[in-house]
N, C-alpha and C positions, 0 to 999 in steps of 0.2 A: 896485196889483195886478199891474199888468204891471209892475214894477222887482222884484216879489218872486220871479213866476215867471223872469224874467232872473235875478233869482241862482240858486234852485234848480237851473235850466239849469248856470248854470258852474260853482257846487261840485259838480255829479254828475258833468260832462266833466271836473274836475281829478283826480276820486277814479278814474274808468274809466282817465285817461294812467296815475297813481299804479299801476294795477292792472297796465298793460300795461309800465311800467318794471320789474316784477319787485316795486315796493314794496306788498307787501299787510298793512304792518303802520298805513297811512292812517288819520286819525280820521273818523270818517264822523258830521255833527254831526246830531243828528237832526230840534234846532229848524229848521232852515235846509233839510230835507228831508219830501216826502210820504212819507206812507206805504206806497205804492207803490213809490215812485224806493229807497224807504232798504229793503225787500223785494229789490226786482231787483236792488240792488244788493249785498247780501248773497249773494245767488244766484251773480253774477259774480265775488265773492271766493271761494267754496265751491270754484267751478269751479274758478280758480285756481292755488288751494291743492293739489286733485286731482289738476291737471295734474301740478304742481309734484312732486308725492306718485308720481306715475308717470314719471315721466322720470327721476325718483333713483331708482327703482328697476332704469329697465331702464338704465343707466349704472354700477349697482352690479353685476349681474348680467353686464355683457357683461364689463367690467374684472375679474371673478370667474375666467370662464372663459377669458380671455387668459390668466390668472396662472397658473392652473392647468395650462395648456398649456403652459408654459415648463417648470415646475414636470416635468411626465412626459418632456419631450423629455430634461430631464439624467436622469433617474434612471435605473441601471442593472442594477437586479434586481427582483423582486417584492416583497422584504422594503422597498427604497428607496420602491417605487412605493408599499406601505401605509400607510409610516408617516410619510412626508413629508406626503402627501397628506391622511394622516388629523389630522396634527398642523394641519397650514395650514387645514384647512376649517373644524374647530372653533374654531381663532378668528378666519375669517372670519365664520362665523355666531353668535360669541360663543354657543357653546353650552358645555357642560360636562364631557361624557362621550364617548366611542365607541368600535367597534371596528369591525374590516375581516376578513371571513373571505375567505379563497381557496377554490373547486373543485378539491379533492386530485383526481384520476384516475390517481395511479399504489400507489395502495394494491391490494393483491391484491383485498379483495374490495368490495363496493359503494364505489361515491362518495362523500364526506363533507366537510363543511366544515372550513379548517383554521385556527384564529386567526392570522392575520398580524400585528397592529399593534393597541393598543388605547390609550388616552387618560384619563387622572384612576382606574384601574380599578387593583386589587390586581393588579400586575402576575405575583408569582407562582403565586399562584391562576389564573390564567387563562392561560399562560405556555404551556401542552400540553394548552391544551383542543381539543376535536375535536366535532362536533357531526352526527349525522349527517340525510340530506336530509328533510326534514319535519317532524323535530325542534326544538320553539322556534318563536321567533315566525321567527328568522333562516331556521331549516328551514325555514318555511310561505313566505315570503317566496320565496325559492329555487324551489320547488315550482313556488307561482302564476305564478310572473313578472312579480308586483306588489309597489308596496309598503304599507307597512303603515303604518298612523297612527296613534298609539291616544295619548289624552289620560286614560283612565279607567287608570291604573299598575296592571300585576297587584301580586299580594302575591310578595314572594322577591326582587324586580328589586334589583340594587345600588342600594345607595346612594350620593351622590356625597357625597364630603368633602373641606370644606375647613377653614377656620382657627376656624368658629365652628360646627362639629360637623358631622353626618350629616344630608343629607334625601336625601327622594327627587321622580325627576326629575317637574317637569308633562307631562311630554311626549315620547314617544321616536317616531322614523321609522327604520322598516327599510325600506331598499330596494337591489332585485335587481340586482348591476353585470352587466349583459346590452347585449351591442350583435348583431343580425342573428337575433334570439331565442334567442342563446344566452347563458346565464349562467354570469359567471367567476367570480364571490364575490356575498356580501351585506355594505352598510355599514349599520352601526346607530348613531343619533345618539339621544344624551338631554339633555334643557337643561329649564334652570328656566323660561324662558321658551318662553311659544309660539311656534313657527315660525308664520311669515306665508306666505300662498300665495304669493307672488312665490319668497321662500327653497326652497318645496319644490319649485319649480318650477326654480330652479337648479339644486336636487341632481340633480334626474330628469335635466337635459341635461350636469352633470357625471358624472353614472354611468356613460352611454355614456363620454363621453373615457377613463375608468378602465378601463372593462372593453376601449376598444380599443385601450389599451396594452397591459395585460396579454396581452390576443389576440395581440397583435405579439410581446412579450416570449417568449411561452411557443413559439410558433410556432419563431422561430431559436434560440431552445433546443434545439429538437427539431430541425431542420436539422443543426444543430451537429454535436449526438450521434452521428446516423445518418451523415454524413460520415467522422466521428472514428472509427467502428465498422467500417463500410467499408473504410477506408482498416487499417484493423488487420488485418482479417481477410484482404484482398488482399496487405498482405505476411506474415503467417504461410503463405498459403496457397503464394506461391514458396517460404518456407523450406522445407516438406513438401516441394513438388518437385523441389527442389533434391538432399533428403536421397532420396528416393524415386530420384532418376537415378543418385546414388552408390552403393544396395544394389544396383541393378539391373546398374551395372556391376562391382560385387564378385561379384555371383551369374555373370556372363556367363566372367570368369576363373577363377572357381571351377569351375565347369562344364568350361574349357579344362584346366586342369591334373587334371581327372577323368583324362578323355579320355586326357592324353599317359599315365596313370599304368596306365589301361586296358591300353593297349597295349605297355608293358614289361614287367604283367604277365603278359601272352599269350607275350610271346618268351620266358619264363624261367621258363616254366610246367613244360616238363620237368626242366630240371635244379634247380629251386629251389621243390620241392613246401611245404616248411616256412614258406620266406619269403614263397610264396603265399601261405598260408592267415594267414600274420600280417599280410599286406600288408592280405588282405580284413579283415579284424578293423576296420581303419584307417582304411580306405573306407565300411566301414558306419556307422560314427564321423559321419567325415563329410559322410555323408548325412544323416545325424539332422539334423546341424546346417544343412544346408542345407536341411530339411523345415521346420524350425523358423523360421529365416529367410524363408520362403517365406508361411510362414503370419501373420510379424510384416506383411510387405508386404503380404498381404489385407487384414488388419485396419487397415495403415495409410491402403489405397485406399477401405477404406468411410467411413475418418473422413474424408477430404477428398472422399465425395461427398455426405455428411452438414452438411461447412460449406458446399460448392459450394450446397446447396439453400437452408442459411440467408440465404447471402449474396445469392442473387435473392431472399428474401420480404422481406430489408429494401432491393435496388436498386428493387422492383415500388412500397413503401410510398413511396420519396422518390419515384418517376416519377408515381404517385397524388397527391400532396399537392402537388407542385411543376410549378411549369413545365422541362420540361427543352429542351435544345437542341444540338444539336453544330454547329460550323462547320469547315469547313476554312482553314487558316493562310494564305488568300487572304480569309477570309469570306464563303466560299460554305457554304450551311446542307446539311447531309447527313444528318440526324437532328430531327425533334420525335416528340414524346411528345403522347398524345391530350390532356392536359390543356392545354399548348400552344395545341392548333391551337384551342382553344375561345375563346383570344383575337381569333381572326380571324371568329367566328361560321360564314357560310355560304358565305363571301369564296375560303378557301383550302379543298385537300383537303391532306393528308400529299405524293399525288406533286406537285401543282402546287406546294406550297414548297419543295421539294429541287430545289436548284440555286440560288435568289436567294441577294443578297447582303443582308448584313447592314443594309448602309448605306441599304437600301431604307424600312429601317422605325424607325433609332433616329436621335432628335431630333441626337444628338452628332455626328452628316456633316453639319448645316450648318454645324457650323464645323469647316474641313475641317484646318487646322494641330492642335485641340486630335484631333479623329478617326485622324490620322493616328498623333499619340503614342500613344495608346491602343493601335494594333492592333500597335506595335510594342513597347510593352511587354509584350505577350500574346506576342507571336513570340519575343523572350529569354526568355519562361519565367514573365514575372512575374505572380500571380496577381492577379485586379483586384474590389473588392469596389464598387460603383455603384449611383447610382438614374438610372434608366434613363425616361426619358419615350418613350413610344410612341404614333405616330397611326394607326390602323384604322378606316376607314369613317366615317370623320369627329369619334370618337371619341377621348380622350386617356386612356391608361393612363400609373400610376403602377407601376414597378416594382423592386425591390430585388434586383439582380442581383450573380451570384456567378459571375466568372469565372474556369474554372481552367484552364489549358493541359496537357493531355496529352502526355506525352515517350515513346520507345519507349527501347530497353533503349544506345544509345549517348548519349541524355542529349538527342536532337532531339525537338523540338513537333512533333508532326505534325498533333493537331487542340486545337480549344477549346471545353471543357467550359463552357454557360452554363445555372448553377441559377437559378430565380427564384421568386418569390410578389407577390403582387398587394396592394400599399399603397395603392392610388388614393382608395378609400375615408376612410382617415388623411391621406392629405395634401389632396385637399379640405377634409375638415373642418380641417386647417393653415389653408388660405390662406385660406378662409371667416374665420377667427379675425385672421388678418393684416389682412384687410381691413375689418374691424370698428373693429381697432385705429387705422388710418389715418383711419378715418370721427370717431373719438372724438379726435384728432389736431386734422384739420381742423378741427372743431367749437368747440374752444378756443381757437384761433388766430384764428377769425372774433371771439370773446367777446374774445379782447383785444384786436381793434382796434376795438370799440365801445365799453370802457370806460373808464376813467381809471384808470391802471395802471400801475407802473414795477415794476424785478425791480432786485432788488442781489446780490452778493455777499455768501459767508459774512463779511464785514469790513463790511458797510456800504455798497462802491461801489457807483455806476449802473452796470448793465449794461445795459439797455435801458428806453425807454419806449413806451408805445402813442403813436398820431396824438393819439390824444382828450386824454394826459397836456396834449401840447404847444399843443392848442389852448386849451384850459380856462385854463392860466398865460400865454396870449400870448407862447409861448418858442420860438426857431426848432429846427428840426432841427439835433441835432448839440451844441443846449445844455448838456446833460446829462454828454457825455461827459469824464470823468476827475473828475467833482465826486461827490460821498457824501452819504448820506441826512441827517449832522451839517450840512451845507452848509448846509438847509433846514428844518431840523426844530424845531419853539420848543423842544422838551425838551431840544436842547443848549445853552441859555441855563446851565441847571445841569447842568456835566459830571456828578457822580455818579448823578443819577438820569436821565442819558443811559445812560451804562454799564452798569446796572442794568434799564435797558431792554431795551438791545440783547442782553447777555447772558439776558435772558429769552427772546427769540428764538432765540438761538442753540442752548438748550435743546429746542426743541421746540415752544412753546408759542406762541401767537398772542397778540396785544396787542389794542386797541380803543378810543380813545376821541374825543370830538367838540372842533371845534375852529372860534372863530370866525375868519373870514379875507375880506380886503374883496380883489375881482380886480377888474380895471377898472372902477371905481368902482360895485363891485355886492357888499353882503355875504351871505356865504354863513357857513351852519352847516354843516360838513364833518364827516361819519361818515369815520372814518380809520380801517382795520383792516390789521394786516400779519400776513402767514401765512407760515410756512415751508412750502418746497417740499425733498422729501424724496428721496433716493436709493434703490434699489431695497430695498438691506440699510436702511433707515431712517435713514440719515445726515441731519442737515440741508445742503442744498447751493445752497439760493438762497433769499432773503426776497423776496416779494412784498407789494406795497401796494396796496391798494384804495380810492377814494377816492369817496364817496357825495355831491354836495354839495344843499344845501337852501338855495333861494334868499328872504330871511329877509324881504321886502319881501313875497311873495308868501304866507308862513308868516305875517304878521303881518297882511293885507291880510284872511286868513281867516277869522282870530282875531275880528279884532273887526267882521266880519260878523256 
């Protein structure tokens, strides 16, 4: 009785190691256990398994939203951002179908959604669709600032096709790309399969990254313009005045040679009554034309105080929207703008920061060689476009600075124009993503030095092995190097279907099979599996080997328990 309970005991502790080595595909025998033990311990595999089920998931999900982020940092228009984005998601999520609407706001009259990018969809049919807000499921989606789920398919929805006809989708999610409550577009996804909540839970924290690019995107879009427009209208507006100080001095010597003409007529008034009255004839002439003239320069002064007024509603719109700054060509500040001082909170008023230097507050004076180039590229003239890190009250601001040096009319800087807007928000969520990535890094690098594990070359070589490779075969450090996986391998007893191997690998594709093998006088059944390890564009770039072993003494010791 008690040799029986003593076994029960150690097949349940060998099956719980089995569980904690990752192996939960164990035979669990039922003669040799209660019905209790062979219960709980079903329960500890459940677990598991679950674990196992949630850890891929959130590994899938973080490595999703890495990718993603590389993905928006290149892209360089809105049309880039739709349709990259929209292509790569859909087959990450192996779904089927989508589109990406944009928030048009520069249509005359109400707002409306504009199709940006759409996926597996009758591209010309859909190519100038437009949708306006509340309209559709995209409309309602927009509206609420939810998104939408629907597993019950209305009637009318496309259908998705492909090589063995038309169906339609199980399953579509619309949702709102909104980051700070405001919405920049709606993405609409449909798949034959249902999305799992971890998936939909991805989209939701990809939608912000989307909508805060487009935010970013759209934003120095409109910087852009209003600079580009600006800068137009302040030189037509010298050419006017230019042309305006030329009639003015026409008119002043017109005037003058009146005057001399005046006065020869008066000396010659008696004896040249005829050529008087023809001379006035001449002069009245002339006056018309300088009425006329007179009147063109009215009309000329109300048009340049008609652009003068435009050109403050759009200087008032960038000083509203933007951080502004002026400094003097020492880097003393002599100008903020109230949106500005709202980076200082309650710290600064407008006169207390007139007069500091610049160096007080941007991170780039601690290193005072690259600070120093800087303000002397701004003193030659050269415009500097920066991200600018700022510390305030303890506080780190993200900033995307735009500096332009102002010259006066012999071609000298006398001050420096600094435009900005506030990224802090984007590049946290940057470094957040970076440091994820690092965390997923380490994580793997701990996992190969626990397992039995060497990496090669697309050719075959060792390129490295884990501790555990070299403890397992009794091989010192160093063994490995300049010898190839053919060194070692039984399947190069027959070169062809070595070749046929490796070339299977190099494809793409993973191998797998079991292999007996006696190590210091101990046999083992070795799971062998070799996995390509892949380049970003999908190249294969390194074969890894994984090496599982099963100690056959202990497998058989089981058996015929």
């Amino acid at each position: 009785m008690m040799g029986e309970q003593q076994q029960i005991r150690d097949n349940a502790l060998h099956i719980i190691q089995q569980f904690s080595q990752g192996n939960l595909k164990v035979k669990m025998d039922d003669s040799t256990l209660s019905d209790e033990i062979h219960g709980a311990l079903i329960k500890l595999k459940d677990h598991f398994i679950e674990k196992e089920k949630i850890e891929h998931q959130r590994n899938w999900t973080n490595i999703g939203l890495a990718k993603f982020a590389d993905i928006l940092r290149m892209a360089n228009s809105e049309t880039d951002i739709a349709y990259i984005v929209l292509k790569e998601v859909i087959h990450y999520l192996k779904a089927n179908q989508g589109m990406i609407y944009i928030v048009d706001v520069e249509e005359e009259e109400e707002a409306c959604l504009v199709l940006e990018a759409c996926y597996a969809y009758d591209r010309k049919k859909y190519l100038h669709k437009k949708i306006a807000i509340g309209e559709g499921l995209a409309g309602q989606a927009y509206l609420e600032k939810a998104p939408i789920y629907m597993t019950d398919i209305p009637n009318g929805y496309p259908k998705i096709t492909s090589g063995l006809g038309d169906a339609t989708a199980r399953n579509i999610y619309i949702i709102p790309l909104m980051v700070n409550e405001e919405v920049y577009g709606v993405m609409e996804l449909a798949s034959f399969q249902m999305f799992e909540a971890f998936e939909l839970e991805f989209l939701n924290k990809l939608s912000e990254q989307l909508a805060a690019s487009i935010s970013s995107f759209n934003l120095n879009q409109k910087t852009t313009l209003l600079l580009e427009e600006s800068q137009l209208q302040t030189e037509q507006l010298r050419a006017q005045e230019e042309e305006m100080r030329q009639n003015t001095e026409e008119l002043m010597a017109t005037q003058e040679e009146m005057k001399k003409r005046q006065k020869e007529l008066e000396r010659l008034k008696t004896d040249l009554e005829s050529e008087v009255f023809k001379r006035t004839e001449e002069i009245q002439e002339q006056k018309e034309e300088l009425e006329q003239q007179l009147e063109e320069i009215n009309t000329t002064q109300e048009s340049l105080h008609k652009q003068k007024a435009e050109m403050e509603g759009v200087l008032l719109a960038i000083d509203y929207a933007n951080y502004l700054a002026e400094f003097s060509t020492d880097g003393k500040i002599t100008y903020v703008n109230d949106q500005f001082l709202t980076l200082f909170g309650k710290a600064f008023t407008k006169e207390s920061l007139i007069g500091k230097n610049h160096r007080e507050f941007d991170e780039l004076a601690k290193q005072p060689e690259a600070y120093q180039q800087f303000w002397g590229r701004l003193r030659k003239g050269e415009a500097i476009k920066k991200e600018g890190v700022v510390q305030i009250g303890g506080k780190t601001f993200y900033l995307e600075e735009n500096y332009t040096p102002v010259k006066n009319k012999e071609g000298e800087v006398v001050k420096i124009l600094n435009l900005a807007h506030d990224i802090t928000k984007v590049k946290e969520l940057s470094l957040q993503n970076a440091a994820k990535e690092r965390e997923i890094k380490d994580v793997l690098n701990t996992l190969n030095k626990a397992i039995i594990s060497a990496t090669f070359d697309f050719d075959g070589n060792y390129l490295e092995v884990s501790p555990e490779f070299c403890r397992f075969f009794n091989d010192p450090e160093g063994y490995y190097d300049g010898k190839r996986d053919r060194d070692f391998n039984p399947l190069a007893s027959r070169p062809d279907q070595y070749e046929k191997f490796w070339k299977h690998l190099q494809s793409g594709k993973s191998y797998e099979y079991m292999q007996n093998c006696e190590i210091n006088n101990k046999k083992y059944l070795i799971e062998t599996i070799y996995s390509p390890i892949f380049t970003t564009d999908k190249q294969v770039e390194k074969i890894m080997l994984i090496l599982k072993p099963f100690d056959l003494a202990k497998i058989n010791s089981s058996v015929n328990a």
